[in-house]
MARKEDREN-936238 format. One record per residue (C-alpha): residue number from 1; x negated, y, z negated; residue in three letters. Coordinates in nm, 4 decimals. Layout:
N
R   seq       east      north         up   type
R   NUM          X          Y          Z    ALA
...
END
This chain:
119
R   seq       east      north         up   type
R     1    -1.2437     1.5876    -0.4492    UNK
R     2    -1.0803     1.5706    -0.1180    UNK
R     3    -1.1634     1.4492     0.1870    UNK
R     4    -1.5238     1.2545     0.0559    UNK
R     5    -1.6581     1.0082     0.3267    UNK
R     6    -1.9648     0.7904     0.1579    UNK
R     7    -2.0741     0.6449     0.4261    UNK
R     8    -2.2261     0.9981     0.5430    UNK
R     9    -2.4710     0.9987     0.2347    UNK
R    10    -2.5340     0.6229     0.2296    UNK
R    11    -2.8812     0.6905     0.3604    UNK
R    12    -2.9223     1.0466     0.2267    UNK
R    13    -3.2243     1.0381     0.0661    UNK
R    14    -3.1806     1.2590    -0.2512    UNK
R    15    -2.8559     1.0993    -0.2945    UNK
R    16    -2.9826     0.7316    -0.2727    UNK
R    17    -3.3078     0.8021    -0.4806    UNK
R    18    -3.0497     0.9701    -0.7223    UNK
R    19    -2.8415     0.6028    -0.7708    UNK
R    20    -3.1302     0.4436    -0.8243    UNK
R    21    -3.2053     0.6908    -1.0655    UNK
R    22    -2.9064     0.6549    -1.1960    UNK
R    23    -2.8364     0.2151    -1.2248    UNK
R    24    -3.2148     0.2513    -1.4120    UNK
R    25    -3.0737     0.5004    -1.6643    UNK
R    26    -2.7769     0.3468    -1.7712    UNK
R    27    -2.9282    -0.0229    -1.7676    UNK
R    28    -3.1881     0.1172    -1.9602    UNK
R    29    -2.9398     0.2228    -2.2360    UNK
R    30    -2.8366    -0.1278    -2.2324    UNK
R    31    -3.2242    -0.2675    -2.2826    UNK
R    32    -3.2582    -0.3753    -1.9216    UNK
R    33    -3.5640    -0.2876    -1.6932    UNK
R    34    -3.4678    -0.2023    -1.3672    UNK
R    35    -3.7082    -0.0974    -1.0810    UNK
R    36    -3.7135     0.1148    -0.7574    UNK
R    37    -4.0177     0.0975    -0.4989    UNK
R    38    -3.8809     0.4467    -0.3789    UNK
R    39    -3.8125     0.2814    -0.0153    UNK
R    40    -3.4899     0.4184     0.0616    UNK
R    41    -3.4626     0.1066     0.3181    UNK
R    42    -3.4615    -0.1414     0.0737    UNK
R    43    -3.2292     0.0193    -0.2217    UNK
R    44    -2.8941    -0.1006    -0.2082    UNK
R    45    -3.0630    -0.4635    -0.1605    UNK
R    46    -3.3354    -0.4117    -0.4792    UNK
R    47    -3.0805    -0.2390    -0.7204    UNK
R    48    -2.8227    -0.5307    -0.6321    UNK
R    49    -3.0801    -0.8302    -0.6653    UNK
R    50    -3.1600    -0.6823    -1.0250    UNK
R    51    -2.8224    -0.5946    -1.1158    UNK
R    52    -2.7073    -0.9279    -1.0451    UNK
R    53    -2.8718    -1.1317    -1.2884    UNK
R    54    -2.8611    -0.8925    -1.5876    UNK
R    55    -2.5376    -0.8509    -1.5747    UNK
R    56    -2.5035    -1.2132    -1.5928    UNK
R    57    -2.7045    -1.1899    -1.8200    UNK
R    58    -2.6532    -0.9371    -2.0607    UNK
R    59    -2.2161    -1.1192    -2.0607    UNK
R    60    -2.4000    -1.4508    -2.1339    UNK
R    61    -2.5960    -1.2744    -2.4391    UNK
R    62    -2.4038    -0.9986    -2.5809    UNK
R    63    -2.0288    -0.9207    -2.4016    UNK
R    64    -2.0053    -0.6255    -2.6260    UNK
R    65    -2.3208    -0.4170    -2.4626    UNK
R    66    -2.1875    -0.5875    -2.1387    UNK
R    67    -1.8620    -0.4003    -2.1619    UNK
R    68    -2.0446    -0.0782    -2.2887    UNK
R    69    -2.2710    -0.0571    -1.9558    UNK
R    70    -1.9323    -0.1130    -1.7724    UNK
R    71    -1.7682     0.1197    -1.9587    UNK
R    72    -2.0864     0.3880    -1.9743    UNK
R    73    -2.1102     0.3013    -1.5654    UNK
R    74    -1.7027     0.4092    -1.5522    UNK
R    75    -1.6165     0.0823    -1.3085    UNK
R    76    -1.2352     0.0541    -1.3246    UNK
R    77    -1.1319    -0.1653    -1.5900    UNK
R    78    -0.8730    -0.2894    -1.3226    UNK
R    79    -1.1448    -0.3819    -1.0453    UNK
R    80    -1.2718    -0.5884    -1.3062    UNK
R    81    -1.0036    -0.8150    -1.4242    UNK
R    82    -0.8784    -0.8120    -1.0113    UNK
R    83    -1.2627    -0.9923    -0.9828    UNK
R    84    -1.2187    -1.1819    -1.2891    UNK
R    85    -0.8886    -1.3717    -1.1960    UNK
R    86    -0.9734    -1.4438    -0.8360    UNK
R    87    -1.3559    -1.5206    -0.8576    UNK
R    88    -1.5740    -1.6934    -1.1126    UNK
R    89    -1.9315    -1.7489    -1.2139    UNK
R    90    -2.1824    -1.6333    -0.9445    UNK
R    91    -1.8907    -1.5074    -0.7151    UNK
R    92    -1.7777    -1.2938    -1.0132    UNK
R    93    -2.1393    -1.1759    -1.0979    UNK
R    94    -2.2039    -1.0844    -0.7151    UNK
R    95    -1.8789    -0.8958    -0.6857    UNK
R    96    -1.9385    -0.7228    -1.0070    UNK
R    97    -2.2762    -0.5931    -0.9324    UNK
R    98    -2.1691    -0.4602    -0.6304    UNK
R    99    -1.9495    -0.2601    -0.7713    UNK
R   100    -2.1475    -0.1326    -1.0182    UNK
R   101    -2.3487     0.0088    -0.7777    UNK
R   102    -2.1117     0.1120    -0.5393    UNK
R   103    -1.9768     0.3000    -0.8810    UNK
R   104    -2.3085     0.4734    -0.9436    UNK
R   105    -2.3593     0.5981    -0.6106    UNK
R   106    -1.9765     0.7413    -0.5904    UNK
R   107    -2.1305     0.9287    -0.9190    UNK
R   108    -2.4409     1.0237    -0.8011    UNK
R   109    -2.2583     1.1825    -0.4723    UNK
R   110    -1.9575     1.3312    -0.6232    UNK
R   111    -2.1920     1.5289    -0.8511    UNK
R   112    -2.3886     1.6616    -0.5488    UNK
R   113    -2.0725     1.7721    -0.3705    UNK
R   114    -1.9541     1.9301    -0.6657    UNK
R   115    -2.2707     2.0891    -0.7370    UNK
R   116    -2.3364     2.2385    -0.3956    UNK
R   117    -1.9698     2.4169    -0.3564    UNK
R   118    -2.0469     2.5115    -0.7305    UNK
R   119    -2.3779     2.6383    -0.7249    UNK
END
């Protein structure tokens, strides 16, 4: 899809009550409880400050689910290992969890675009 500039929707608030939507499902399929107050203010900071430590978390306990969420979320296997080899421990974690969200909001948007010239 050409010519898709984020930042316009970054405080669109279908699209960013539709990420949250979105990190809950797909943690949820991995057994992790993640919450949204529904402030579209706040967000990006809640869904990163739960993120973060389940991640962590969930590589600590069980890398195989860990690699299924990142693999169910679609963040770039490459993106990854780039974090992997020039970051470690929290650094990594931090890095990684914004990019999971930044990956579930590209989703969340890139259906509604392609929805609403579709529709």
């Amino acid at each position: 899809m050409e010519n898709i500039v984020p930042e316009k929707y970054r405080h669109d608030l279908e699209v960013v009550r539709s990420t949250a939507a979105q990190v809950i499902k797909d943690f949820g399929m991995a057994g992790i409880e993640i919450k949204f107050s529904g402030n579209p203010e706040t967000a990006y900071k809640e869904l990163l400050e739960q993120a973060l430590p389940s991640l962590k978390g969930l590589y600590q306990k069980n890398p195989g689910s860990f690699m299924a969420l990142l693999y169910r979320i679609d963040v770039e296997e490459r993106k990854v290992k780039q974090l992997s080899e020039n970051l470690s421990g929290s650094e990594f974690f931090a890095q990684l969890a914004a990019l999971v969200i930044e990956r579930e909001f590209l989703k969340v948007l890139i259906r509604k675009l392609y929805s609403s010239r579709n529709g």
